[in-house]
C-alpha positions in Angstrom: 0.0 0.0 0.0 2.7 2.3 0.9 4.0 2.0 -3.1 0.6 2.8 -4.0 0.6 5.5 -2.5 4.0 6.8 -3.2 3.1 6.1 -6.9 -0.2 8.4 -6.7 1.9 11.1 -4.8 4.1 11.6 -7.5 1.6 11.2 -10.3 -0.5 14.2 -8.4 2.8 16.2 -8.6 2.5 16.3 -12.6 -0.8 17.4 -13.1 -0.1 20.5 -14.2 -3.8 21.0 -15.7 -5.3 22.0 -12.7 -4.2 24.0 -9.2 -2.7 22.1 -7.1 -5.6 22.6 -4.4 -7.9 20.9 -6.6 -5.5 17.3 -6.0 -6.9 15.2 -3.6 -5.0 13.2 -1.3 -4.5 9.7 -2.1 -7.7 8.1 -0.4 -7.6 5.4 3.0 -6.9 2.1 1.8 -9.0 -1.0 0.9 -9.4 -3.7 -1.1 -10.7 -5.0 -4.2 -12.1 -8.6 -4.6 -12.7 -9.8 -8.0 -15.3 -12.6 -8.2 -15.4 -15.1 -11.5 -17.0 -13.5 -13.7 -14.5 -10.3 -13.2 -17.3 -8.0 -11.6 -15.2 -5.8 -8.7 -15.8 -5.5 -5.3 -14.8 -2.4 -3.8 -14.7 -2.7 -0.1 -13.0 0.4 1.0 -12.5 2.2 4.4 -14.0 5.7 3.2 -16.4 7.4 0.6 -12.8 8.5 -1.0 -10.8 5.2 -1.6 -14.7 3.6 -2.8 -14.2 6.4 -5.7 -10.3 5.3 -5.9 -11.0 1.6 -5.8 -13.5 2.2 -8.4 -10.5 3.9 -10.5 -8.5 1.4 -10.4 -11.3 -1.0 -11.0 -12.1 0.3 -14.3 -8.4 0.9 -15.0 -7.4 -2.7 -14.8 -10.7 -4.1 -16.8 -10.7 -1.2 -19.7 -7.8 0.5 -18.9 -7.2 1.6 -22.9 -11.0 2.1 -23.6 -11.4 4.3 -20.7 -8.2 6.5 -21.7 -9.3 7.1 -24.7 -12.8 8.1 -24.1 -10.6 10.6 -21.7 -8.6 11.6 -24.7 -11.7 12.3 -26.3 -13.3 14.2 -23.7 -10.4 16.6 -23.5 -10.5 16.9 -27.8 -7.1 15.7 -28.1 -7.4 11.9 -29.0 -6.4 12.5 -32.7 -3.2 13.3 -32.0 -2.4 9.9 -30.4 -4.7 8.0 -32.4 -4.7 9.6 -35.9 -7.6 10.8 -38.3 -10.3 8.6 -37.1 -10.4 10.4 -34.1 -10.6 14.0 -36.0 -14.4 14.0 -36.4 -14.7 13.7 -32.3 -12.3 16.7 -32.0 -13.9 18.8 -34.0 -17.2 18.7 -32.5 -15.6 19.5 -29.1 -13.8 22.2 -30.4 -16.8 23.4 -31.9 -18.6 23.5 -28.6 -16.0 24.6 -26.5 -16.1 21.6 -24.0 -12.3 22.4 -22.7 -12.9 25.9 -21.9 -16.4 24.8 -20.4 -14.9 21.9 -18.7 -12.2 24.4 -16.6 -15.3 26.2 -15.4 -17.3 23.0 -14.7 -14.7 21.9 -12.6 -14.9 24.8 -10.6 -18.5 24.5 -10.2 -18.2 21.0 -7.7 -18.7 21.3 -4.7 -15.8 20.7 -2.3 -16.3 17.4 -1.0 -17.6 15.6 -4.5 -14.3 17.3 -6.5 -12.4 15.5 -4.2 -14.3 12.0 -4.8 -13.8 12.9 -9.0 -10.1 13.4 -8.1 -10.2 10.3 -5.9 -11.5 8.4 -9.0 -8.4 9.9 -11.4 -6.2 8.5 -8.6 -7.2 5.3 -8.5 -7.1 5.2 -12.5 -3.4 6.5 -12.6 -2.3 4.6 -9.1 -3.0 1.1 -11.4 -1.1 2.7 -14.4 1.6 3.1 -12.0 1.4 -0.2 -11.0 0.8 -2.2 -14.1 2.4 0.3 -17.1 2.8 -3.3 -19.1 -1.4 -3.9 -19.1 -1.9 -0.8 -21.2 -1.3 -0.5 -24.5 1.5 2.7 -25.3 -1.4 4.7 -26.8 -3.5 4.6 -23.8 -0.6 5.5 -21.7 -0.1 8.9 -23.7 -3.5 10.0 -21.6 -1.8 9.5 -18.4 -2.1 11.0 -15.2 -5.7 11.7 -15.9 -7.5 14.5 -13.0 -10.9 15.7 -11.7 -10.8 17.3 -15.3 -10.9 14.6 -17.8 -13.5 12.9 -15.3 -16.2 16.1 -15.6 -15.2 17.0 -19.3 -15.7 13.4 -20.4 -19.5 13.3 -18.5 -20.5 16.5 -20.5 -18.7 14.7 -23.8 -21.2 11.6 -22.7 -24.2 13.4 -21.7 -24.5 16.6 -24.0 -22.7 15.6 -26.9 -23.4 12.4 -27.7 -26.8 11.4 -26.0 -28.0 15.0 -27.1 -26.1 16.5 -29.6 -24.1 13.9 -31.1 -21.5 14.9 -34.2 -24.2 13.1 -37.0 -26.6 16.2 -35.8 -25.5 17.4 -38.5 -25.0 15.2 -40.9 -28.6 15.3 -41.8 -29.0 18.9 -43.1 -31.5 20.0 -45.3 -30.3 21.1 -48.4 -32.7 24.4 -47.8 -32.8 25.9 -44.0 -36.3 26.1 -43.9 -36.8 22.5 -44.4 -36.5 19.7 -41.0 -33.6 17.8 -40.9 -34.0 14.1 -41.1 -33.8 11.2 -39.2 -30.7 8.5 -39.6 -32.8 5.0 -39.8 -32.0 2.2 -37.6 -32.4 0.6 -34.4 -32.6 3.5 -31.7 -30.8 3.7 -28.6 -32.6 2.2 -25.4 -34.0 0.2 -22.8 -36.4 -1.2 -20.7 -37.4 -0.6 -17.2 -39.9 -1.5 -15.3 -41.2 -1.4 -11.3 -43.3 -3.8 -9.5 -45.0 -2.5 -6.2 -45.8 -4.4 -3.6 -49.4 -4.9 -4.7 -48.6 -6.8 -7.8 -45.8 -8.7 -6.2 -46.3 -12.2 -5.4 -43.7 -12.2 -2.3 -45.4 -8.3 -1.7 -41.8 -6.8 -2.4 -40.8 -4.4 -4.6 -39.6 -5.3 -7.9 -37.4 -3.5 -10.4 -36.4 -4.1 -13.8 -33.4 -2.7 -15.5 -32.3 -3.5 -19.1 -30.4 -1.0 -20.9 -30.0 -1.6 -24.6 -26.9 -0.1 -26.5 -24.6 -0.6 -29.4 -21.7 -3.7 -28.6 -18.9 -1.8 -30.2 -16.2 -0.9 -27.4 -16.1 2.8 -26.6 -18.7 5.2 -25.0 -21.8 2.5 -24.6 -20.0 0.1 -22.7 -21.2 -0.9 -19.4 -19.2 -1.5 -16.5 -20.8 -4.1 -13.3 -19.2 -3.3 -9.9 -20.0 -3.3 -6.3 -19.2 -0.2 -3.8 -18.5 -0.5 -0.3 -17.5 1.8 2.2 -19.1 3.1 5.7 -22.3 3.8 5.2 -22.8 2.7 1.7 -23.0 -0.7 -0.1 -24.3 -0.2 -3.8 -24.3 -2.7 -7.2 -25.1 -2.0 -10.8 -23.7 -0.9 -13.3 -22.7 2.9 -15.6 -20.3 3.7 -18.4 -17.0 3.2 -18.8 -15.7 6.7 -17.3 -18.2 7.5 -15.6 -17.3 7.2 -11.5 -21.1 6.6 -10.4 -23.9 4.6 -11.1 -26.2 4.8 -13.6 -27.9 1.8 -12.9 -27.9 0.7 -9.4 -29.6 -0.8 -6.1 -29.1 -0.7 -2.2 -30.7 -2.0 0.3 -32.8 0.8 0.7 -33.4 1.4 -3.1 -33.2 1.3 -6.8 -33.8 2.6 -10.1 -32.4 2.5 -13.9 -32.9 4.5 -16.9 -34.1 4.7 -20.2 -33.5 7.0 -23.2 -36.0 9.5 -23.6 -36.3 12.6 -25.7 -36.3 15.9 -23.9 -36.1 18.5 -27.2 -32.7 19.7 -25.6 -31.0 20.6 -29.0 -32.3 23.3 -31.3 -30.6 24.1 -34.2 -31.1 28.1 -35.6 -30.8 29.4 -38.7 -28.8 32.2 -38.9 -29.1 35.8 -41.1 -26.0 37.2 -41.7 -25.4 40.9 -41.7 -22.2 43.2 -42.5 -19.9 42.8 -39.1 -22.0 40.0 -37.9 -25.6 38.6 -37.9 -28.8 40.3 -37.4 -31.1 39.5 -33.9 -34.1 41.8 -33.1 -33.7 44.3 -35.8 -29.9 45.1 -35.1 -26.5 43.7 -35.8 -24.6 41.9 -33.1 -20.8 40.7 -33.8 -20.2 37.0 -34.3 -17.6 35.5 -31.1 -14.8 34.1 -32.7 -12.7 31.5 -31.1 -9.7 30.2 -32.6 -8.5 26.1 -32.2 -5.7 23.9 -33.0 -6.3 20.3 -33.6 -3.4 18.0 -33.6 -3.7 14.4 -36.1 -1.3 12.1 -35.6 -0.3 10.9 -39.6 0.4 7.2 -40.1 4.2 7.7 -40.3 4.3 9.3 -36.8 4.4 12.5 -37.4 1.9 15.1 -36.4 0.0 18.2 -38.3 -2.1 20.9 -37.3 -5.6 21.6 -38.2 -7.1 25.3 -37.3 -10.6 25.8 -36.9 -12.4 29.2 -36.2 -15.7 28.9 -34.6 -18.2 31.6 -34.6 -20.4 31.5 -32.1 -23.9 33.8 -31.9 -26.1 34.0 -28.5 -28.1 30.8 -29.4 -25.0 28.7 -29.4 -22.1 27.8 -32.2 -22.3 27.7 -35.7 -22.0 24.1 -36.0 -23.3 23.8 -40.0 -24.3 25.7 -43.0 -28.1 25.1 -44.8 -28.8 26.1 -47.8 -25.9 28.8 -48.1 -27.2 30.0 -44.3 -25.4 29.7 -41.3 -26.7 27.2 -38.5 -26.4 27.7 -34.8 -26.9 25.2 -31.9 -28.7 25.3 -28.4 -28.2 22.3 -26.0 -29.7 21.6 -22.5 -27.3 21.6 -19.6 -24.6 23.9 -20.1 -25.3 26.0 -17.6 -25.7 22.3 -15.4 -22.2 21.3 -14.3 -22.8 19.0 -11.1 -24.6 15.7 -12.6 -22.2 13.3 -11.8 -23.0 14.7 -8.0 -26.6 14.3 -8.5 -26.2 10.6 -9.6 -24.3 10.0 -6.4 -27.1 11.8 -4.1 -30.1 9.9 -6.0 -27.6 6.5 -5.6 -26.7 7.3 -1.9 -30.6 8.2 -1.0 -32.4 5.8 2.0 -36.0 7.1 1.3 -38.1 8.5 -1.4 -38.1 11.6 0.3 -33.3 11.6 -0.4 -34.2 10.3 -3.7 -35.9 13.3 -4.8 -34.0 15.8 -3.4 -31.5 14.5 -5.4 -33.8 14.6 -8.6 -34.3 18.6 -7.5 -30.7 19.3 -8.3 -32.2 19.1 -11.9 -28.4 18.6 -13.5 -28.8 15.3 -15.3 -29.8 17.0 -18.9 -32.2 13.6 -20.0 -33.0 10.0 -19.4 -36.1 8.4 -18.0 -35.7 7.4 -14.1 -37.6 4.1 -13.0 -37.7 4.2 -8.7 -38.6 1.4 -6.6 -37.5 1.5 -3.0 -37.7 -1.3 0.0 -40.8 1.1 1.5 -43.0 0.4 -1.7 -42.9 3.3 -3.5 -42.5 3.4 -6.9 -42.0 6.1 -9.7 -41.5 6.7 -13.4 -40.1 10.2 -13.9 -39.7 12.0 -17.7 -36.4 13.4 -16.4 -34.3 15.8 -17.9 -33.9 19.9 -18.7 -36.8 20.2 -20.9 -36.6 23.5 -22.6 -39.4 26.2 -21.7 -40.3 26.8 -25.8 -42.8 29.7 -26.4 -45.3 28.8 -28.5 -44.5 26.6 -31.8 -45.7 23.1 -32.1 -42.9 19.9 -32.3 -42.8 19.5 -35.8 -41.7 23.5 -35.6 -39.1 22.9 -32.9 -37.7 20.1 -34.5 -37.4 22.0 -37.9 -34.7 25.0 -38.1 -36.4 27.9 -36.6 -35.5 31.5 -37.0 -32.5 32.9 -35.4 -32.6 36.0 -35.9 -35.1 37.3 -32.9 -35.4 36.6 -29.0 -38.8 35.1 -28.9 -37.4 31.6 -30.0 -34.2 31.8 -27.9 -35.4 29.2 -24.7 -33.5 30.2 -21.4 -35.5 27.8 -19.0 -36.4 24.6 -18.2 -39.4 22.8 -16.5 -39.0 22.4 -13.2 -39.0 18.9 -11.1 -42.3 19.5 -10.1 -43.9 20.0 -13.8 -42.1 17.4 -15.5 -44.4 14.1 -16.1 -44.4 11.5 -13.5 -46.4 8.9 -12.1 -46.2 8.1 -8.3 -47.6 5.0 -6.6 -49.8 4.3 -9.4 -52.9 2.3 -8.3 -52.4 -0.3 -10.4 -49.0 -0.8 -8.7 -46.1 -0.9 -12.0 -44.5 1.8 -14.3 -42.5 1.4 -16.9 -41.2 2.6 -20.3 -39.1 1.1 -23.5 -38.4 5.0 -24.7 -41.7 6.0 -25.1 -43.0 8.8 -24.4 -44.0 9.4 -21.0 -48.2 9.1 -21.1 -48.9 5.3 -20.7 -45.8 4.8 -18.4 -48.8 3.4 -15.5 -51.6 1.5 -17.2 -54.6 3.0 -17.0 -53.2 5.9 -18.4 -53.1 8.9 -16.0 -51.0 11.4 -17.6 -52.4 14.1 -20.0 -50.0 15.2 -22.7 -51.6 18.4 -23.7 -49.8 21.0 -21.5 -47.0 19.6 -23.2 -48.2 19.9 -26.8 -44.9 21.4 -27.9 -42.1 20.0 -26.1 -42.8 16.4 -25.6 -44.4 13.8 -28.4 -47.5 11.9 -27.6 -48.2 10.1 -31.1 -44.8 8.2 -31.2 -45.7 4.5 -32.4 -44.1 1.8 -30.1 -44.6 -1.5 -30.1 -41.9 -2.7 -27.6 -43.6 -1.0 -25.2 -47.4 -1.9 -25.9 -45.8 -5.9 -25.8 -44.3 -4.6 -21.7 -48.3 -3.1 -20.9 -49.9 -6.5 -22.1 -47.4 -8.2 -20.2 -47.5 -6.6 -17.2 -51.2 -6.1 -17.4 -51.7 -10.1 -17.8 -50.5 -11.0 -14.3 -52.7 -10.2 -11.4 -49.4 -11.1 -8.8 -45.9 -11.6 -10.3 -43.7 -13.1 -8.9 -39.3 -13.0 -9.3 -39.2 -15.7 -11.3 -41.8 -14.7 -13.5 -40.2 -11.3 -14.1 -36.9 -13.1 -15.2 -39.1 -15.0 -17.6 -41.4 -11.7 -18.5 -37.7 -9.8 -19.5 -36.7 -12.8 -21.9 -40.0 -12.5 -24.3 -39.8 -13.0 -27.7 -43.1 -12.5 -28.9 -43.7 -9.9 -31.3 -46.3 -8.0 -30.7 -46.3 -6.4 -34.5 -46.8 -10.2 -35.9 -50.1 -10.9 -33.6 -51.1 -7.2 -34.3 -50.3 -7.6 -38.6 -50.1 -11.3 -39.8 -53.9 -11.9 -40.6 -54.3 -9.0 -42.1 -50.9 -10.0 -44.1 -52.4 -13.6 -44.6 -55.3 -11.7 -46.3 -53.5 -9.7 -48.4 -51.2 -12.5 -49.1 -54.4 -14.3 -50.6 -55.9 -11.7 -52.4 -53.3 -9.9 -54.0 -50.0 -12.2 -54.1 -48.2 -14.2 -56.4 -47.9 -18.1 -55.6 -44.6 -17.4 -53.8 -46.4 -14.9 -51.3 -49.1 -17.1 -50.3 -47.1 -19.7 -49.6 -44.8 -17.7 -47.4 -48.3 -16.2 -45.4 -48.3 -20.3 -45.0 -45.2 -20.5 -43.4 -45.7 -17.5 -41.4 -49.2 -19.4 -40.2 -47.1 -21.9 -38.8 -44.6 -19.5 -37.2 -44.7 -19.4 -32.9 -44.2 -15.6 -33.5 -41.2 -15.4 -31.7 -37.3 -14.7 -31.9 -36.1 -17.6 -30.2 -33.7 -19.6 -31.6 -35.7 -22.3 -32.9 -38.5 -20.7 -34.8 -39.1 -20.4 -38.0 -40.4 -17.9 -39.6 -39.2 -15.0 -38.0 -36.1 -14.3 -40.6 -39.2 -14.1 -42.8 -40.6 -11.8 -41.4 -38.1 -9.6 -40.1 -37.0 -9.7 -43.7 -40.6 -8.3 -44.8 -40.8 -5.7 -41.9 -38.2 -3.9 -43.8 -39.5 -3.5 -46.8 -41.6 -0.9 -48.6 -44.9 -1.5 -48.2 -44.8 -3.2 -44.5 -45.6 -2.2 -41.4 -43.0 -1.7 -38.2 -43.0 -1.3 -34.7 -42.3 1.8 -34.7 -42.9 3.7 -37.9 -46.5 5.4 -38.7 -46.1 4.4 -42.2 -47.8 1.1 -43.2 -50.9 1.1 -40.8 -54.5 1.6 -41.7 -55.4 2.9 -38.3 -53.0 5.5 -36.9 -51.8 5.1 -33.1 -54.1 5.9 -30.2 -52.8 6.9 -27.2 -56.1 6.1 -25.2 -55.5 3.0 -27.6 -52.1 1.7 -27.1 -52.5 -2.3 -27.1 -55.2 -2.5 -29.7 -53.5 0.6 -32.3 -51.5 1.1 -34.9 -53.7 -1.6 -36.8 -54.9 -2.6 -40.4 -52.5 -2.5 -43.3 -52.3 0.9 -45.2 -51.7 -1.0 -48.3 -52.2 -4.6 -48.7 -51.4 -5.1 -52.0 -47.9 -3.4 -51.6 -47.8 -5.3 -48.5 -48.5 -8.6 -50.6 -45.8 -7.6 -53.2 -43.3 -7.1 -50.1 -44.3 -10.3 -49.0 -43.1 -12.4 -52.1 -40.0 -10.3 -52.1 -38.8 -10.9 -48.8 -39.9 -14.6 -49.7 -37.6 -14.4 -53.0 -34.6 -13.0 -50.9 -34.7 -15.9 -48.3 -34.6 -18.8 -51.0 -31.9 -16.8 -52.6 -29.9 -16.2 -48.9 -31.0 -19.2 -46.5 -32.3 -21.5 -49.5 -35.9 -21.9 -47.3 -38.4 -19.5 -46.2 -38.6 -21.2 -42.5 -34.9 -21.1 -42.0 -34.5 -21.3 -38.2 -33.6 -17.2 -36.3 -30.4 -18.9 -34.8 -29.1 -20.8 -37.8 -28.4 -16.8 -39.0 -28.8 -14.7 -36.1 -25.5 -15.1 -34.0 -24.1 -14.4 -30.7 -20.4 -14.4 -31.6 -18.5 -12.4 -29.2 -14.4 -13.4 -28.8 -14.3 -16.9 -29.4 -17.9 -17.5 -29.1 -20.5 -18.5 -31.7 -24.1 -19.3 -30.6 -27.2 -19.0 -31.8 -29.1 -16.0 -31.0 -32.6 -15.3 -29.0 -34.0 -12.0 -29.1 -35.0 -9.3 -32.1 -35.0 -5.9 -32.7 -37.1 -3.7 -31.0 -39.4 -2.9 -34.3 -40.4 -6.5 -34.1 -42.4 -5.3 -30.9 -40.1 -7.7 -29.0 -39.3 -7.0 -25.5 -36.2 -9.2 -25.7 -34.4 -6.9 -27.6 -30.7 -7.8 -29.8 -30.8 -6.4 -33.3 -28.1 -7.9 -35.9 -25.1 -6.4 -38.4 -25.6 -6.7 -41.8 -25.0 -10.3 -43.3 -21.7 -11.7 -43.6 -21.0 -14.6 -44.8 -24.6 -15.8 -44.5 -24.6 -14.8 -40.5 -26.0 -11.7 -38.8 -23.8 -11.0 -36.0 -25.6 -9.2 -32.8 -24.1 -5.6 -32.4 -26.8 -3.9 -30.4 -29.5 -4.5 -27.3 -29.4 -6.2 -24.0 -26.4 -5.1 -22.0 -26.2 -4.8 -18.5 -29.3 -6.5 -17.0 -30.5 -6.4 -13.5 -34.0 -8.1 -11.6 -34.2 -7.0 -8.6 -36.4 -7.8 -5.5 -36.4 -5.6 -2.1 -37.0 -8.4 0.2 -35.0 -6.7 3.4 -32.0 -7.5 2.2 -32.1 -6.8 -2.0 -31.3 -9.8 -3.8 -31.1 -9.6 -7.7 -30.4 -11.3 -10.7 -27.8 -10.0 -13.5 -25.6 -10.0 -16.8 -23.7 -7.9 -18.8 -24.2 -9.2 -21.7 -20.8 -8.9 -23.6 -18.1 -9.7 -20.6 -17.4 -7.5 -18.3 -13.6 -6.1 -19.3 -12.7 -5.5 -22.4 -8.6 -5.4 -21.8 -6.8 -7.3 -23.9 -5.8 -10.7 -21.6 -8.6 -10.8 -19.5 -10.7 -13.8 -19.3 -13.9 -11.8 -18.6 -14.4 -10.8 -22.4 -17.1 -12.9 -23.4 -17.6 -15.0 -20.7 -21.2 -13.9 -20.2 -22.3 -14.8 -23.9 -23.1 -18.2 -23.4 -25.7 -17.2 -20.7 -27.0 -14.9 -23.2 -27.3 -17.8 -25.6 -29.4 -19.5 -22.7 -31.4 -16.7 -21.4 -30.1 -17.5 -17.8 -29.1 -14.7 -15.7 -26.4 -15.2 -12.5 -26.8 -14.4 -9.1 -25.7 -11.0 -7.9 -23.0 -11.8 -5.1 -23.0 -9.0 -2.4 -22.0 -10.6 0.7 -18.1 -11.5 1.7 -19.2 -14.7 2.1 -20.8 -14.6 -1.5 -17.9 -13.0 -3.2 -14.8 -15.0 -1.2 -16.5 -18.2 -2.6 -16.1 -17.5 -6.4 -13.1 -15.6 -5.8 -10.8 -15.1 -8.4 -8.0 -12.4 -7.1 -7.5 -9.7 -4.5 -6.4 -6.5 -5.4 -5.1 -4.0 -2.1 -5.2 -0.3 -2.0 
C-alpha cells in the first residue's frame, strides 16, 4: 500500500492542468475482490478510496477504452490515435467543451471534487502499478484528474446522448426545411417497477435493461459493487463514468431509459455586415480560434485550425442552404450531474431520492424508482426546454435565429415534469416511449406539453411490456426473469392476418405460400423458430408495417388506444408484393423460407458463436438484440441487451444479472465474453454481495 501510494503522490505532482488545491490526497486504503466473472468488489474504508478503488477498478478491466474516451473528452485523441479520431475533436472544439470543462470543474462542490479526483487517482495509481497492461497509446492520456473525469461526462451526456456529431450530418439542403432522421435501431432500454401490490412475495420489484450498441467505446457498461461506511451499492454505468447509472441498495433502486427531452435546437442564422442580425440590429459574431493535432500514419503530427463563430443561441455548427446554423443544448449552464447521480444513488428514502432529482443537472433520461418502503416512480427526467409557442414539428425543424422570442433560457422544473407516483395499479414502466402510458390506465395528459414532448410516437416494444404486465394479477421474481426474456412480437399478432389476407388476395404463388409459413410461425425470436427471418426480412420492406414507424398502418396510433392501435395494413397489396419479395430473398440467402432465427442470427462475441434469441425492437419484441448486416450468410448481434439487472427488495435486495458482452474489455482478461453463453441461454447469474458470496467465487484480490 505504501508504493501505491507513493506512486499516486508523484503522479499528483505532474498534473499541471489543474491548481494544485484541486488534488486530492491519495484516499484510505482497501481492497478490491474480483469474483469469477471479473465484476469488482470495492470494499473500502472511506467514501474516498470507494471512488479510488473504483479507478482502479475500471483501470485494470478497460484500462485503454477508458483512456481514450478521456482523450476524447479533452478533444485531443487525434493526436495519439490519428484521423479517425478528428471528427470527435472537431465537434468538441466546436462546442468549447475544454474551456467549459475548466469552469465545470470549478462549479463542484468541495467534498464531491475530491471524490472525482479520488476516482483519477485510483485510474493512474493502477497505471503506475501495471504500465505493461496498457497499451502505449492509452498510456499517452496519463495521469488523468478531476478534469478529464467532468469534461468526459458533459462529452457523454451533452454531446453524444443530445447532440451527437451526425446532428449534423442530416441537413437540409434548404434551411427552412427539417432535418431528417438517420434510420436504424434507436438507442434504449427497458425498465420497469413492480409494487408491492402486484408482487407475489409483496416486495418491490425493479427491472433494469439497458439496450446499447456492442462496439467498445462510449456504450460500454461497466458491473461493480461499492462498499464503504455507510454505503453498499451494485449495478452498473459507463466506462468513465465514476457513479452509477444503474444501481440498487438495500434501501433502493432505479435505472434509466433513453427519452427525448427536445434539448437541442438548431437556428438558422441571417448574416449581416460585421455580424448577424437579432431583433432588428446587428450583433458581432464571437470568434474563437482552435488547434487540432492528427497524428499521420508515419508518426508524425499536423495541425488543423478551426475558427468557430459563435452567436447567443449557441455555435455555428453547419451551413443550410448557403445560411449559417447555430446550436442550443440543455445543460450547459448544469455542471454538477455526476454529483446528482451519487445523491439519487446514496438516498435511503423517497423523500433523499428526490431531493436528489431537485438538483435538476442530469440533462435527459427516463428514471424508473422502486425502494424497499414500496414506492415506486417513473419520472420523464431531464432539462426540458421552456419553448414559447411553436408546435414539435416546428421545434424540430430550423427555426428563425434571428429574434429573441425563440431563444429558450428555461427549463421545467421537477415539479412539472411528467411522473407517475404509486400508481394504483402498482407498476411503471417505459421502453423510450414517451412518457403518457408509463402506468396503465393511463393517467398522464400530454396536452400542457403539446410542444415540447411527443405523444403520437408509435411503439410497439412498449405496448408488448403493458400487455405483459397487465396479464399478471401477482408476479412473482421468477416470473419477471421470464417476462424480461419474451420473444413474442407483438407487431406479428397485431399484422399477420391481415398480411395472410392480403397475401391471398393480392399475391403471387410465392407470397401465399410464405403467409403459409408465417401461419405456422410461434411468433417469436427464439432460436428455434421459423419464420421470423421471414418476417423480419418483410418488416423492412416498402410496403410493410414496423414497430415503430406510422407508415404502413390503416389505423394510426391511439394513445387512449395503445395495445389494440397502430392496426390494419395501409396498403395490402404493396404489403403482398413485399411479402413475395422478402420470400424471394430468403430462398436466394438461407435456401428456405422457414430457415430457423439462430441458424443466422448469431451471438459471436471473442471466441464465441451461438445462436441468438431475441430481435429488434421494431419487431415489438421486448427481448431486444438487433443484428449487423449479413456476412457470410450470418448476422452478428451488435446492439441491445447489456447490462441487465432483476431485482427484488425483500429486506436485504437480492437480484439477478448479466452484462451481456463480458465484463472487461482489456486485452488478456478472461472476462471478455464470458457472459455470452448465458445470453445464448437466457439465464441470468446471481448478484453476489456478501463477503461470504464473493470470497466463494473468488478469483484475485487487489489491495489499495
Amino acid at each position: 500500500m505504501r508504493v501505491v501510494r507513493r506512486l499516486v503522490c508523484v503522479l499528483g505532482a505532474v498534473l499541471t492542468l489543474w491548481p494544485r488545491a484541486l488534488i486530492a490526497a491519495p484516499a484510505a486504503g482497501g481492497e478490491i475482490l474480483w469474483d469469477s466473472y471479473g465484476v469488482a468488489h470495492v470494499d473500502a474504508k472511506s467514501t474516498a478510496g470507494l471512488f479510488f478503488g473504483y479507478g482502479w477498478a475500471q483501470a485494470k478491466s478497460h484500462g485503454d477504452v477508458l483512456l481514450k474516451l478521456y482523450a476524447e473528452g479533452r478533444g485531443r485523441a487525434a493526436e495519439i490515435w490519428g484521423p479517425s479520431e478528428l471528427k470527435s475533436d472537431r465537434w468538441m472544439a466546436v462546442n468549447g467543451v475544454a474551456d467549459r470543462t475548466k469552469a465545470w470543474v470549478k462549479a463542484q462542490s468541495p467534498e464531491f471534487l475530491g471524490y472525482l479526483q479520488a476516482f483519477a487517482d485510483g485510474i493512474n495509481a493502477y497505471a503506475a502499478a501495471h504500465p505493461e497492461a496498457l497499451s502505449p497509446e492509452a498510456r499517452q492520456v496519463l495521469p488523468v484528474n478531476a478534469a478529464d473525469v467532468v469534461g468526459y461526462a458533459q462529452r457523454l451526456f451533452q454531446f453524444n446522448y443530445l447532440a451527437p456529431p451526425q446532428i449534423v450530418d442530416h441537413l437540409p439542403a434548404v434551411a427552412t426545411e427539417p432535418p431528417t432522421r438517420p434510420k436504424g435501431e434507436p438507442a434504449g432500454s427497458n425498465g420497469w417497477a413492480i409494487a408491492p401490490s402486484r408482487s407475489a412475495s409483496g416486495h418491490a420489484m425493479l427491472l433494469m435493461n439497458p439496450h446499447l450498441p456492442w462496439a467498445t467505446g462510449w456504450p460500454t457498461y461497466y458491473e461493480i459493487q461499492l462498499k464503504a461506511p455507510g454505503v453498499d451499492l451494485y449495478g452498473a454505468s459507463q466506462v468513465g463514468l465514476p457513479v452509477l447509472r444503474f444501481v440498487f441498495s438495500d434501501y433502493l433502486g432505479f435505472t434509466q431509459t433513453v427519452d427525448d427531452v427536445g434539448g437541442v435546437t438548431l437556428y438558422r442564422i441571417t448574416p449581416a455586415p460585421g455580424g448577424y442580425l437579432f431583433d432588428g440590429k446587428v450583433l458581432p459574431f464571437q470568434t474563437t480560434h482552435h488547434e487540432i493535432k492528427v497524428r499521420q500514419p508515419d508518426g508524425s503530427m499536423t495541425t488543423e485550425t478551426l475558427d468557430v463563430r459563435s452567436t447567443v443561441q449557441g455555435p455555428v455548427v453547419a451551413e443550410a442552404g448557403g445560411a449559417p446554423i447555430a446550436m442550443r443544448v440543455a445543460g450547459l449552464d448544469r455542471p454538477r450531474a455526476l454529483e446528482q447521480y451519487w445523491r439519487m444513488e446514496t438516498a435511503h428514502d423517497f423523500a433523499g431520492y428526490q431531493q436528489g432529482l431537485r438538483m435538476q443537472q442530469v440533462p435527459s433520461f427516463n428514471v424508473v424508482y422502486v425502494d424497499r418502503d414500496g414506492h415506486i416512480q417513473y419520472l420523464f427526467n431531464g432539462l426540458v426546454p421552456k419553448k414559447p409557442g411553436g408546435d414539435l414539428a416546428y421545434w424540430s425543424s430550423i427555426v428563425p435565429g434571428d429574434r429573441s422570442d425563440t431563444l429558450w433560457t428555461s427549463y421545467l422544473s421537477y415539479d412539472e415534469l411528467p411522473k407517475v407516483s404509486d400508481p394504483a395499479g402498482g407498476t411503471v414502466q417505459n421502453s423510450n416511449d414517451p412518457p403518457w402510458n408509463a402506468a396503465w390506465p393511463a393517467s398522464l395528459d400530454p396536452k400542457p406539453y403539446a410542444n415540447l414532448i411527443a405523444s403520437k410516437a408509435v411503439s410497439l416494444r412498449m405496448a408488448r411490456g403493458i400487455r405483459m404486465l397487465r396479464e399478471k394479477p401477482k408476479i412473482g421474481f421468477d416470473e419477471l426473469v421470464a417476462m424480461k426474456w419474451s420473444d413474442r412480437s407483438e407487431l406479428a399478432d397485431r399484422v399477420l392476418p391481415d398480411l395472410q389476407q392480403a397475401a391471398n388476395a393480392y399475391g403471387t404463388d410465392l407470397a401465399r405460400h410464405a403467409a403459409a409459413v408465417l401461419a405456422k410461425w410461434d411468433r417469436t425470436t427464439l432460436a428455434d423458430s421459423r419464420g421470423a427471418l421471414l418476417f423480419l426480412d418483410w418488416v423492412d420492406r416498402p410496403g410493410a408495417a414496423g414497430g415503430y414507424d406510422p407508415k404502413g398502418w390503416a389505423k394510426p396510433y391511439d394513445l387512449a388506444q395503445p395495445l389494440t392501435t397502430p392496426a390494419g395494413l395501409a396498403d395490402p397489396k404493396a404489403a403482398a408484393i413485399a411479402l413475395d419479395a422478402a420470400a424471394r430473398d430468403m430462398l436466394a440467402t438461407t435456401g428456405a423460407l422457414d430457415t430457423a432465427w439462430g441458424d443466422v442470427m448469431r451471438i459471436r462475441l471473442g471466441g464465441v458463436d451461438l445462436p441468438a434469441s431475441g430481435g429488434p425492437g421494431r419487431l415489438g419484441v421486448f427481448d431486444v438484440l438487433d443484428f449487423a448486416a449479413p456476412d457470410g450468410g450470418k448476422r452478428t448481434a451488435n446492439f441491445g441487451d447489456s447490462f441487465i439487472a432483476i431485482v427484488s427488495f425483500d429486506g436485504k435486495a437480492r437480484a439477478k444479472v448479466m452484462t451481456t458482452y463480458g465484463n472487461a474489455s482489456q486485452a488478456g482478461s478472461p472476462h471478455i465474453a464470458d457472459q455470452a453463453p448465458l445470453l445464448a441461454q437466457h439465464a441470468l447469474r446471481d448478484a453476489w454481495r456478501t463477503r461470504a458470496e464473493v470470497e466463494a467465487h473468488l478469483e484475485s484480490r487487489d489491495k489499495f
